[in-house]
C-alpha positions, 0 to 999 in steps of 0.5 A: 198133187202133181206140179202140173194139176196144182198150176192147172188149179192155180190158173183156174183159182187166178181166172175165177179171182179175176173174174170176180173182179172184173165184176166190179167197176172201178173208175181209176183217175188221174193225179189232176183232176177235171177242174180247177181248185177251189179255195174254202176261207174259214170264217170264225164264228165263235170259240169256246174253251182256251186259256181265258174261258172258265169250260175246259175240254180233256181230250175232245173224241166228236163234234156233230150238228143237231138238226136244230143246230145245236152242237154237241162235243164229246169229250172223252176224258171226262166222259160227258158231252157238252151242248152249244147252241148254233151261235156258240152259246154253252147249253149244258153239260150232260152224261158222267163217268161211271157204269149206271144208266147214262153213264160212260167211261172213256167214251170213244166217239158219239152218234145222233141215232134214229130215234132222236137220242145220242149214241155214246160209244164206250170202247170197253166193255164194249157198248152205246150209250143213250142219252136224250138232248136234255140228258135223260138216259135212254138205254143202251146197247152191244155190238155182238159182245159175248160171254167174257167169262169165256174170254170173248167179248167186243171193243167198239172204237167208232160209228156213224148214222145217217138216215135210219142206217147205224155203221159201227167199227170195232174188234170182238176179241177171244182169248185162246187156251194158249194165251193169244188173243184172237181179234176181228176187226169189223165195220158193219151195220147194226140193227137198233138193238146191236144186231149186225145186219150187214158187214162190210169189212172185216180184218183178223189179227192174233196177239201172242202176249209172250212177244207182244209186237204192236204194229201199225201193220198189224192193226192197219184198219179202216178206223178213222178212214170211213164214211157213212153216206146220206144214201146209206152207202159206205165209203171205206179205203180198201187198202193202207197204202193205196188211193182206193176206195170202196162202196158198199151199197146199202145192202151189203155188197161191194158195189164198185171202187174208185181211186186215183193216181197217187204218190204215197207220203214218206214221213218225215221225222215229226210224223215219224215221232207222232206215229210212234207215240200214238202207236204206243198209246195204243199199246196202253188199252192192252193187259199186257205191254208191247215189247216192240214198237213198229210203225210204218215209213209211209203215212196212209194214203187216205186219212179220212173221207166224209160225204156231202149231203150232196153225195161229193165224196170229200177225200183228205189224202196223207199230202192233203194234211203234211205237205200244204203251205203255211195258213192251210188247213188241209187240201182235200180230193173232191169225187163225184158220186160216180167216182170222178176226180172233179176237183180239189178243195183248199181250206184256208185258216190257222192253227197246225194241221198235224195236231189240231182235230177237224170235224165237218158238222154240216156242209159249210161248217167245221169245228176244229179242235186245237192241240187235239193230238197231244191231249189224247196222247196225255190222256193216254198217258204218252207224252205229246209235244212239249210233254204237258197237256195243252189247253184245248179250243174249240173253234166253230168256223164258216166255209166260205168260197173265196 
């Protein structure tokens, strides 16, 4: 191919991949937003667990409301979900470790699905478990797992539902000949019986175990960063390092993108510290150690999205959590449903925004988990801060305009 009939083809390639762009709105926003900022007080309401309570937590993986008002947490380390009722009251205690019906190991997040049951997400091998509010086992299902005699099978690490729509993020994994390990990460919605109906994102790594690099480059995915929400649309960050967000609509397709101007956060020491050491409890989940460590001298500019009943999309932006006043639990980017910058929201109240977990459970409600960040990396295997796993809290707080 002459130089001249590969630039007429790379022109056409740049116009018909700008074209197909342009087909899809963004709303780009400033760095203020169109109103004034607003101030959330969490109020206490009860707390379970901590140095005085006879419930001790392992290592907390979920918090979701009932629509009874129940709440129930996951914890992972012990494979079970404990049940509180909406005054903080402990229910029960219900699922166990092991491979029988009902039963989970390591259970990575948990979902209320249609039918009414639990979902346990049981990351390897990759599969949901059901369990009915009281306990009983309701079954099971797999994300697209295939045939592990013949090196392939899937890794579940998270998922949502709302409505009648299931979204679920995870990997399906194949060994080569070779020795590599082939991986695609997807976020996709499924059907009741593990089906994928529609993908919305999907992103490829090989892992060459000879010289095994872990990076947080490599494994840059939209886990822990997405939203299902009540219109059954899904918000996901389209890249690590830059404020955009993408909707997919129901069926499918990418139906616009918003964002606004933003200055990425470098980390400092402490953040540089903690990356490294949940990068290498990564590492832990792989047959074969990594040689090499490499992390990122920025945090992602978006570190989680969650969408109101109302359809506000609630964003939590790398200086939202690492660069906030003392008493602040976090600053959180406000976006209308068509994607305007309308405010920003400061929660207000105690405890360590780097290393405490906060789960919003209904619109006025947040469940934050104390000292989460060093109990996974214990149970990992990692060392946390002080190096000795913490007693974990669980706190049930009120948001409350002040």
């Amino acid at each position: 191919m002459t130089h001249r009939v590969r630039g007429e083809v790379a022109a056409l390639c740049l116009v018909l991949a700008t074209a197909a762009a342009a087909e899809v709105p963004h709303v780009q926003n400033g760095a203020s937003p169109l109103e004034a900022p607003r101030t959330l007080q969490l109020r206490e309401l009860w707390r379970a667990g901590g140095e005085e309570s006879e419930l001790i937590f392992g290592s907390v993986a979920g918090a979701l409301a009932g629509p009874d008002g129940q709440l129930f947490v996951l914890d992972s380390q012990l494979s079970q979900v404990i049940v509180f009722s909406p005054d903080g009251k402990h229910l029960r205690t219900i699922g166990r470790e092991g491979d029988g019906p009902g039963e989970t190991r390591r259970p990575s997040g948990l979902m209320l699905l249609p039918d009414g049951a639990l979902g346990l997400i049981q990351a390897f091998p990759g599969k949901v478990v059901k369990l009915q509010p009281d306990g009983l086992p309701a079954g099971s299902f797999t994300v697209g797992s295939g045939d592990q005699a013949q090196g392939r099978f899937s890794v579940l690490v998270e998922g949502q539902c709302r409505g009648e729509a299931v979204v679920m993020a995870g990997m399906h994994m194949t060994m080569a000949p070779d020795g590599t390990s082939n991986q695609r990460h997807f976020l996709a919605r499924v059907a009741p019986d593990g089906r994928q109906l529609q993908t919305y994102a999907t992103a490829d790594w090989t892992i060459n175990y000879a010289d095994f690099e872990l990076s947080e480059k490599g494994l840059n995915f939209v886990y822990g960063r997405w939203a299902l929400g009540p219109d059954e649309r899904v918000y996901a960050p389209a890249e690590r390092n830059r404020y955009c967000l993408q909707v997919f609509a129901p069926d499918g397709h990418l139906e616009r993108t918003f964002g606004r101007d933003y200055t990425p956060w470098r980390r400092d020491a402490a953040a540089a510290t903690a990356a490294r050491q949940s990068l290498a409890a990564v590492g832990r989940n792989y047959p074969a150690p990594p040689r090499r460590l490499v992390s990122e001298e920025n945090e992602a500019d978006i570190l989680g999205v969650w969408v109101s009943p109302a359809g506000e999309i609630w964003v939590t932006p790398s200086r939202g959590v690492y660069e906030v006043p003392a008493g602040t639990r976090a600053v959180m980017d406000v976006f209308d449903a068509q994607g305007r910058f309308v405010r920003q929201a400061r929660l207000v109240g105690p405890g360590d925004p780097r290393r405490d977990a906060m789960y919003f459970v209904r619109a006025d409600r947040v469940v934050v988990v104390t000292g989460a960040l060093d109990a996974y990396l214990t149970q990992m295997g990692v060392s946390g801060e002080g190096g000795q796993a913490p007693t974990l809290e669980l706190i049930c707080y009120a948001l409350e305009p002040r």
